[in-house]
C-alpha positions as CSV (number, residue, x, y, z in Angstrom):
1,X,49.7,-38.5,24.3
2,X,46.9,-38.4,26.7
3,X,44.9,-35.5,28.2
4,X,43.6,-36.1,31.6
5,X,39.7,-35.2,32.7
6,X,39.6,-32.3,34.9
7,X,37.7,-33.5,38.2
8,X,33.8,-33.0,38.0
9,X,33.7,-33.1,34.0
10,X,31.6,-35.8,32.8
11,X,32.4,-37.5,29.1
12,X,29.9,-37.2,27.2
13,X,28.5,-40.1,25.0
14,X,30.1,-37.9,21.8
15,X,33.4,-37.7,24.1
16,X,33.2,-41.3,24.8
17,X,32.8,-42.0,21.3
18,X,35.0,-40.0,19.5
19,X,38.1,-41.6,22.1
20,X,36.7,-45.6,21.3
21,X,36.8,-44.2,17.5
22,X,40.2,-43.0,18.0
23,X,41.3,-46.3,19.9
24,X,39.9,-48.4,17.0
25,X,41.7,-46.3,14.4
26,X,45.1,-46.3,16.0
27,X,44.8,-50.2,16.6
28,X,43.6,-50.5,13.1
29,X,46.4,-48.7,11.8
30,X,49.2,-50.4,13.8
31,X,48.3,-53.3,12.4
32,X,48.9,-52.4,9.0
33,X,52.0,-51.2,10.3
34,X,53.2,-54.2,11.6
35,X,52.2,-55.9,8.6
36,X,53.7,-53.6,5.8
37,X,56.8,-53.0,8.4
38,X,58.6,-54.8,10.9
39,X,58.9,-53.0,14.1
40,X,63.2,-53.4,13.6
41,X,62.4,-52.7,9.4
42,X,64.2,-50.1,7.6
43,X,62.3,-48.0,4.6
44,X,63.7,-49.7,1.2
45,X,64.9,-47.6,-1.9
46,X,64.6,-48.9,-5.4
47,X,67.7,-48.4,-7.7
48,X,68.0,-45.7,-10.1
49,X,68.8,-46.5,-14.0
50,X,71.8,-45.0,-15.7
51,X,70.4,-42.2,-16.9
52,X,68.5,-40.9,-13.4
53,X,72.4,-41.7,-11.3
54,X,74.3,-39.5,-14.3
55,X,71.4,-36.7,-13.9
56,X,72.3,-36.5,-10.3
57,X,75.8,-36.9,-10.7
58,X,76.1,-34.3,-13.0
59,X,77.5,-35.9,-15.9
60,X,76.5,-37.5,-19.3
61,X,74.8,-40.8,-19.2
62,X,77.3,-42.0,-22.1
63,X,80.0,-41.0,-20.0
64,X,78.6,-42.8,-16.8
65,X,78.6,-45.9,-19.4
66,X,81.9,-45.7,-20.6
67,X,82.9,-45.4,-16.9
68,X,80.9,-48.3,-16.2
69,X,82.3,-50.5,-19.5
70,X,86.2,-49.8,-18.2
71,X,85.4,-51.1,-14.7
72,X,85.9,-47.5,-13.3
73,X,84.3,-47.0,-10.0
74,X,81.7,-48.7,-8.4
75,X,79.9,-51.2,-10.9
76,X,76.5,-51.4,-11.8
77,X,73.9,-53.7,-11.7
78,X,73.3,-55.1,-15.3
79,X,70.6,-56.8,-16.8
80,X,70.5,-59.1,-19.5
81,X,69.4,-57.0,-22.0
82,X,71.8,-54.6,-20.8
83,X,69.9,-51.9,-18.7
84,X,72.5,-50.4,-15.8
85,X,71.5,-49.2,-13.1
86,X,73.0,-47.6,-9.1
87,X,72.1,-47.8,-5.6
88,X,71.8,-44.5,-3.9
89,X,74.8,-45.6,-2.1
90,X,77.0,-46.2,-5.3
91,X,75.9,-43.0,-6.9
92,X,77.6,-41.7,-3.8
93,X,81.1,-44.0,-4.3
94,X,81.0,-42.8,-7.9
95,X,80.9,-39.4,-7.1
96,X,83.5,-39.7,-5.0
97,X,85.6,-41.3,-7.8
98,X,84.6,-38.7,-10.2
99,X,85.6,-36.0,-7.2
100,X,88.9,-37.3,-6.9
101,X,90.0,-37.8,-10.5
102,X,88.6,-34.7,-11.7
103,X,90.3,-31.8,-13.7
104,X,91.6,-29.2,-11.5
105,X,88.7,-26.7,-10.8
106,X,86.4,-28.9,-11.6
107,X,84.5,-30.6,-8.5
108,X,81.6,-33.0,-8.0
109,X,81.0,-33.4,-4.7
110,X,79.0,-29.9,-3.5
111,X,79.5,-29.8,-0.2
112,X,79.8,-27.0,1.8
113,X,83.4,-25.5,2.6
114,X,84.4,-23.9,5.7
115,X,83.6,-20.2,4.7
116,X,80.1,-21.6,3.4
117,X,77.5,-21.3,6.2
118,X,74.9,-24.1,7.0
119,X,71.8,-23.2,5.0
120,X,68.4,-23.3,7.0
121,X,65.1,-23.6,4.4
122,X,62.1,-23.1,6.4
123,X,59.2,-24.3,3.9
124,X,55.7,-22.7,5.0
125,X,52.5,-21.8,4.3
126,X,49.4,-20.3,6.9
127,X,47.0,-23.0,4.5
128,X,47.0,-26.5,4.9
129,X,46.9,-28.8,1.5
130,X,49.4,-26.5,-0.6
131,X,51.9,-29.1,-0.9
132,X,54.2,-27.8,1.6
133,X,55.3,-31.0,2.6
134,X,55.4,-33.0,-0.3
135,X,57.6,-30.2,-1.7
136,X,60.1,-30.2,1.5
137,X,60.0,-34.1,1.6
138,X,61.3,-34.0,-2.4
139,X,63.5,-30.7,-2.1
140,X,65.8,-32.9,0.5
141,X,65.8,-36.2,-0.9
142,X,66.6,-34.0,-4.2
143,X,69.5,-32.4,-2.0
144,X,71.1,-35.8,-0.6
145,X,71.1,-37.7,-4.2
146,X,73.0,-34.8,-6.0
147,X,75.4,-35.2,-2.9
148,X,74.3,-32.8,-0.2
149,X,74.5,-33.9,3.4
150,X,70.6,-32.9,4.6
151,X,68.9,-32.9,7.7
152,X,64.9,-32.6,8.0
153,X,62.8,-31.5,10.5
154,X,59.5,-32.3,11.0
155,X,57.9,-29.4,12.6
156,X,54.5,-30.4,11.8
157,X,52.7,-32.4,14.8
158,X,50.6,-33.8,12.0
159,X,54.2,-35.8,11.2
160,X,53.6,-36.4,7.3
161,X,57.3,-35.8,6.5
162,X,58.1,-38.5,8.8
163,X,55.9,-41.1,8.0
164,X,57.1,-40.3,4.3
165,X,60.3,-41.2,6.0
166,X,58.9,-44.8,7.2
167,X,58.4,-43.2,10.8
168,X,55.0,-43.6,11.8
169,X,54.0,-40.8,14.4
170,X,52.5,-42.9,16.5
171,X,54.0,-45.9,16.9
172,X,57.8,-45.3,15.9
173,X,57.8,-42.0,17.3
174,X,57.9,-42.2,21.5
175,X,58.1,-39.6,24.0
176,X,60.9,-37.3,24.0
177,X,62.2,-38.1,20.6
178,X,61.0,-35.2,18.8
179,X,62.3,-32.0,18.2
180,X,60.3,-30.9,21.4
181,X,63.1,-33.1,23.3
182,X,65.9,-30.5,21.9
183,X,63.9,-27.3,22.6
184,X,62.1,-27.8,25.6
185,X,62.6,-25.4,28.7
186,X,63.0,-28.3,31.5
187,X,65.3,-30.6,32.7
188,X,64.1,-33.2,30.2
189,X,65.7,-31.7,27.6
190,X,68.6,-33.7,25.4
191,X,70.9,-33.2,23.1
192,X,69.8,-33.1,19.3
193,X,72.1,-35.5,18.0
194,X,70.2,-37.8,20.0
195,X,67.1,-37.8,18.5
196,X,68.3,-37.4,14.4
197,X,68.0,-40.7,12.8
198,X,68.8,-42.2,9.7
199,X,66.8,-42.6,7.0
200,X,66.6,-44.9,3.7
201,X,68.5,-42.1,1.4
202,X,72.3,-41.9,2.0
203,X,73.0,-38.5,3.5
204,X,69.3,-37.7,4.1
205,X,68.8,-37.4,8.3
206,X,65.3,-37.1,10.0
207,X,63.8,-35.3,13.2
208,X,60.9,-37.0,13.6
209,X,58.0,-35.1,14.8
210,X,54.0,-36.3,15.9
211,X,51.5,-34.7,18.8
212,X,54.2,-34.2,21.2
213,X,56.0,-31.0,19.2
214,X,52.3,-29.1,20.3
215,X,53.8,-29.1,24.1
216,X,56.0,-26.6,22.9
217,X,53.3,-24.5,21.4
218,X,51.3,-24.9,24.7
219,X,54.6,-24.3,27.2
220,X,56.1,-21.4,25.6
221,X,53.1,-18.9,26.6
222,X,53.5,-19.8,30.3
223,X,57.1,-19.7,30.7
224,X,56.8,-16.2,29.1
225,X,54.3,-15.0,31.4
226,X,56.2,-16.1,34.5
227,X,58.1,-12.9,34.3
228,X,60.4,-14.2,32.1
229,X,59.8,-12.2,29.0
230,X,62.7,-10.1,29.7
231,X,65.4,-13.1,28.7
232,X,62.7,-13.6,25.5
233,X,65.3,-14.3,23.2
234,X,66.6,-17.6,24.6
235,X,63.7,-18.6,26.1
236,X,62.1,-18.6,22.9
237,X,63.1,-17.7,18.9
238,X,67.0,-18.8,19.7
239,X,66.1,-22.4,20.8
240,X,66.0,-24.0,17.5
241,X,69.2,-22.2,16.4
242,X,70.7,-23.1,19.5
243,X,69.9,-27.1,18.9
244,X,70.8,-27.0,15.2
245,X,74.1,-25.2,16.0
246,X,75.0,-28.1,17.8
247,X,74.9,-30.3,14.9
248,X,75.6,-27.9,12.2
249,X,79.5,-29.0,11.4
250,X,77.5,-32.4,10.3
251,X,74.9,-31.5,7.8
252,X,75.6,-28.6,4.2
253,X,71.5,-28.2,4.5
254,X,68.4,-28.2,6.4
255,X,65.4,-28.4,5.5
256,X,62.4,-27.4,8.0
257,X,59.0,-28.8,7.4
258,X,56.9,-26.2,9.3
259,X,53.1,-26.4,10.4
260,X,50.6,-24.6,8.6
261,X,49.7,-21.7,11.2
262,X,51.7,-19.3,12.2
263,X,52.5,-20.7,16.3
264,X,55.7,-20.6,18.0
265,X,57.5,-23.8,16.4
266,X,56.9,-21.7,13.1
267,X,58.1,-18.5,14.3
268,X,61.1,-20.5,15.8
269,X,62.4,-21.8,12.4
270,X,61.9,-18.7,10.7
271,X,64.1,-17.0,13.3
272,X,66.7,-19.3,12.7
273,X,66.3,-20.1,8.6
274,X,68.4,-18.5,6.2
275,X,65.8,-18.9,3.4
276,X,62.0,-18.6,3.4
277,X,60.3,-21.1,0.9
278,X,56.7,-20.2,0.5
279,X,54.5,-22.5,-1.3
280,X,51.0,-21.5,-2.6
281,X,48.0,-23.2,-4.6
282,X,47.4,-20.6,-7.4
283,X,43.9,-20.5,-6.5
284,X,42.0,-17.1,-5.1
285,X,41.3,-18.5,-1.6
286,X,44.5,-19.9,-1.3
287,X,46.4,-17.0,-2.3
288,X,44.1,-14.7,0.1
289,X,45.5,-16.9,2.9
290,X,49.3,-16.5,2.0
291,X,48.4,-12.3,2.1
292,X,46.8,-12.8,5.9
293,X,50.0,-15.2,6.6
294,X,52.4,-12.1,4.6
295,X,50.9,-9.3,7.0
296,X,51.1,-11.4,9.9
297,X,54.5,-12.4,9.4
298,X,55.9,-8.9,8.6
299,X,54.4,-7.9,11.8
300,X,56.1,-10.8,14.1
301,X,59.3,-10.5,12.3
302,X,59.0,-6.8,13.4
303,X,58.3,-7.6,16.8
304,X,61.2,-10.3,17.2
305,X,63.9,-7.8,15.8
306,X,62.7,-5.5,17.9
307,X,63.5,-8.2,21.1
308,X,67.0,-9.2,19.7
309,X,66.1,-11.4,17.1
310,X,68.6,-11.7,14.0
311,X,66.8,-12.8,10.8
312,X,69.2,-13.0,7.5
313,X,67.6,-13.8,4.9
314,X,69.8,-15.5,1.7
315,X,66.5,-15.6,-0.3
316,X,62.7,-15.6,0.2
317,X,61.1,-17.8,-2.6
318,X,57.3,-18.6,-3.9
319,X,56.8,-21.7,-4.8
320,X,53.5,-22.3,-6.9
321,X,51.9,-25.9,-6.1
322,X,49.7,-28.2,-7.9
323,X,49.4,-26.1,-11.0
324,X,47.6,-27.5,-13.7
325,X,48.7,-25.3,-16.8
326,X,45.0,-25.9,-18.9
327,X,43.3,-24.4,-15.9
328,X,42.5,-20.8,-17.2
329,X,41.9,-19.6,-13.8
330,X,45.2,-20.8,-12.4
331,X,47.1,-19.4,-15.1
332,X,46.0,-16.0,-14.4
333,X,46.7,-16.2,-11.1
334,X,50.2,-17.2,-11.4
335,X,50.3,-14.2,-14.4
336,X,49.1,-12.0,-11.3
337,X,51.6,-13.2,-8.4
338,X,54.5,-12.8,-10.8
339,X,53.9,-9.7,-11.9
340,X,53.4,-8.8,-8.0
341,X,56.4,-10.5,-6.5
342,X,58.7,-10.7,-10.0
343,X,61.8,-13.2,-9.5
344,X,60.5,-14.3,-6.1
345,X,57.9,-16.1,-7.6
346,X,60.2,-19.5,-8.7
347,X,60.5,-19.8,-12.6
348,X,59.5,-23.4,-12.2
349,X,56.3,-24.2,-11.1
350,X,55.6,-27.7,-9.4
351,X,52.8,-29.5,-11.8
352,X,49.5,-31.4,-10.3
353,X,50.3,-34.9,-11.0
354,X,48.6,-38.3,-10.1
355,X,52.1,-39.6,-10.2
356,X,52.6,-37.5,-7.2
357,X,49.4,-38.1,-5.6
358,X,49.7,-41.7,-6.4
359,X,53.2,-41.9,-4.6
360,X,52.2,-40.5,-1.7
361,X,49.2,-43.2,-0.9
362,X,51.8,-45.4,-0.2
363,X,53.4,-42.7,1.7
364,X,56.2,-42.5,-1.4
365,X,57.8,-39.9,-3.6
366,X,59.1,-39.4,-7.1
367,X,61.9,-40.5,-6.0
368,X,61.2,-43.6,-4.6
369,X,58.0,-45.0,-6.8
370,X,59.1,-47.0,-10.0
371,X,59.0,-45.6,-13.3
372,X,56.6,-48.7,-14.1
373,X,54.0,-47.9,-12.0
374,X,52.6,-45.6,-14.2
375,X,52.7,-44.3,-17.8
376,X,56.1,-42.9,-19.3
377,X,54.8,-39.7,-20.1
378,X,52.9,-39.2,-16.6
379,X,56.2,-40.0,-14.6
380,X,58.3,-38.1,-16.7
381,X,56.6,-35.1,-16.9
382,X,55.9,-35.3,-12.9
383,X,59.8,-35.7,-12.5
384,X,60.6,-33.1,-15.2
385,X,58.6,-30.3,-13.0
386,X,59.7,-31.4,-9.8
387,X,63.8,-31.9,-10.8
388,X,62.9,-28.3,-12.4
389,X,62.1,-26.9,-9.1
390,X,64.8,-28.5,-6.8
391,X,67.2,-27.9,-9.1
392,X,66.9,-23.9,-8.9
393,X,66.4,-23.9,-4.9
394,X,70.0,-25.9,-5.5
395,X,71.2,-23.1,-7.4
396,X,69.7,-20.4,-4.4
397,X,71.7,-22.7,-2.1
398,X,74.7,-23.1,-4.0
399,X,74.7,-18.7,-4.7
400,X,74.3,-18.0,-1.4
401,X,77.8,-19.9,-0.7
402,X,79.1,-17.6,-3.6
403,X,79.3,-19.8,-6.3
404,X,78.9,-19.6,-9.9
């Protein structure tokens, strides 16, 4: 994306050298992308041991082994010294097996059924560095391994859920191919099945997002003041909900990765969400933010119902991030926001980890780092916190479909 000089501005030596810094950078940087990742290269996924593919299966990891020893469903890869283990792909062929010879009643693949409406989770916070998108990045690969079909957004131009993805902003990422293409109010505009692609996790689709999803932050306040405001529902908060309706039929959830400020791509998926997952660093500054972003947001949401705006909420949820339990500070903050917001606050808190830090140099998750890389104890209690958390949004998910 380029911004032209207006005529009669001179560029500055700072201007000039901020745009050679940003030149060298962005060479810099596509050449370790061409290095770590062919331009036709697809985003690799390790296999997942016994144990992990009966977790997310929902049955016992003896029974997965019996299964496994009778030749029953999709088999294994076996080592030597015995150690089983699944593709993502075959944990999806065995749950179809166990789908189909289950007990009456008893079902294993949770998709949605045709009462069940398409759940919408916007995840946001008004401060950057909270976690927000590591937590939406592991909340929908969580969602397609226990057999969920999941589309993510990337709403952020800052693009870190698609480069998690192994979509570089810059250089996989072209014009027109973000969500800006779907929501735009010219003739440019396409179809959103168009720009969804694939990603390395079966069941797990992308909207990629960099620089370009600002345009809409930038176009929206002149189309409204070209006299427009009186059709202000479709030219603005429906636009989203008008794209994802289009490929709704496709997907059970989706999962909205949302930039930290309060603009008109936010305001846009919270029109069309059907649950609101806040995350917040326990910390006094951070939590000062999320009230500023609470009062401004009761306020918009006022405004927009006011213009025909129809927000239904299933659940509103806190999520408390990077909370590190010996910190005495933290732990009387969290005391505080749960006896302020009660069962809003999530009973699982996400943990700071260096397993989660780690991951995500390599632009990684839990999910997709090996158990190896780091100490036993520091994966499993990483995992342990964040399969604590995903599991209850599931259960949010799964109530607001009116079941058990």
């Amino acid at each position: 994306m380029t911004f032209a000089v207006k005529a009669g501005q001179a560029i500055s030596e700072m201007d000039q050298l901020i745009i050679a810094q940003a030149q060298e950078l962005s060479e810099k940087l596509k050449q370790h992308r061409t290095e770590m990742f062919p331009p036709v290269a697809m985003k690799g996924l390790r296999k997942f041991q016994l144990a992990e593919a009966a977790r997310f299966l929902g049955v016992t990891g003896g029974y997965l082994r019996n299964l496994s020893l009778e030749g029953k469903g999709p088999l294994p890869q076996v080592t030597p010294s015995g150690r089983r283990s699944y593709t993502a792909q075959q944990m999806e062929e065995m749950r179809l097996f166990l789908d189909q010879n289950a007990r009456p009643g008893t079902h294993y693949v949770p998709r949605r059924r045709e009462k069940d409406h398409l759940q919408v989770i916007a995840v946001v916070n008004f401060k950057g560095g909270s976690g927000k998108t590591t937590s939406a990045a592991h909340l929908a690969q969580h969602l397609a391994l226990t057999g969920h079909r999941v589309l993510a957004v990337d709403l952020d131009p800052q693009a870190s859920l698609s480069a998690i993805h192994g979509f570089q902003p810059e250089f996989d990422v072209q014009e027109n191919e973000t969500l800006y293409g779907a929501i735009r109010y010219d003739d440019q505009r396409r179809p959103l099945k168009e720009i969804i692609r694939k990603t390395n996790f079966p069941h797990l689709d992308l909207v990629p997002g960099n620089l370009e999803l600002m345009e809409f932050e930038h176009d929206t306040p002149h189309v409204l003041a070209q006299g427009q405001a009186g059709d202000y529902g479709r030219i603005f908060f429906a636009r989203l909900d008008e794209a994802l309706s289009t490929v709704s039929d496709d997907y059970d959830v989706v999962v909205i990765d949302c930039p930290p400020q309060l603009g008109f791509l936010t305001m846009s998926a919270i029109c069309c969400a059907t649950a609101i997952l806040i995350t917040v660093h326990p910390q006094m500054l951070d939590v000062m933010s999320m009230c500023q972003f609470l009062q401004m947001l009761g306020e918009v949401l006022n405004t927009l119902k006011g213009a025909g705006g129809d927000m239904n909420l299933d659940w509103l949820r806190y999520l408390v991030t990077r909370y590190d339990p010996q910190d005495g500070p933290q732990t009387q903050m969290v005391a505080f926001m749960r006896s302020m917001f009660k069962n809003h606050v999530l009973t699982n808190p996400m943990l700071k980890s260096v397993a989660i830090s780690d991951a995500s140099l390599t632009n990684q998750t839990l999910y997709e780092v090996e158990r190896s890389a780091f100490t036993r104890t520091t994966y499993d209690r990483a995992m342990e916190a964040m399969e604590g958390v995903n599991n209850e949004i599931v259960d949010l998910v799964h109530k607001a479909w009116g079941r058990k």
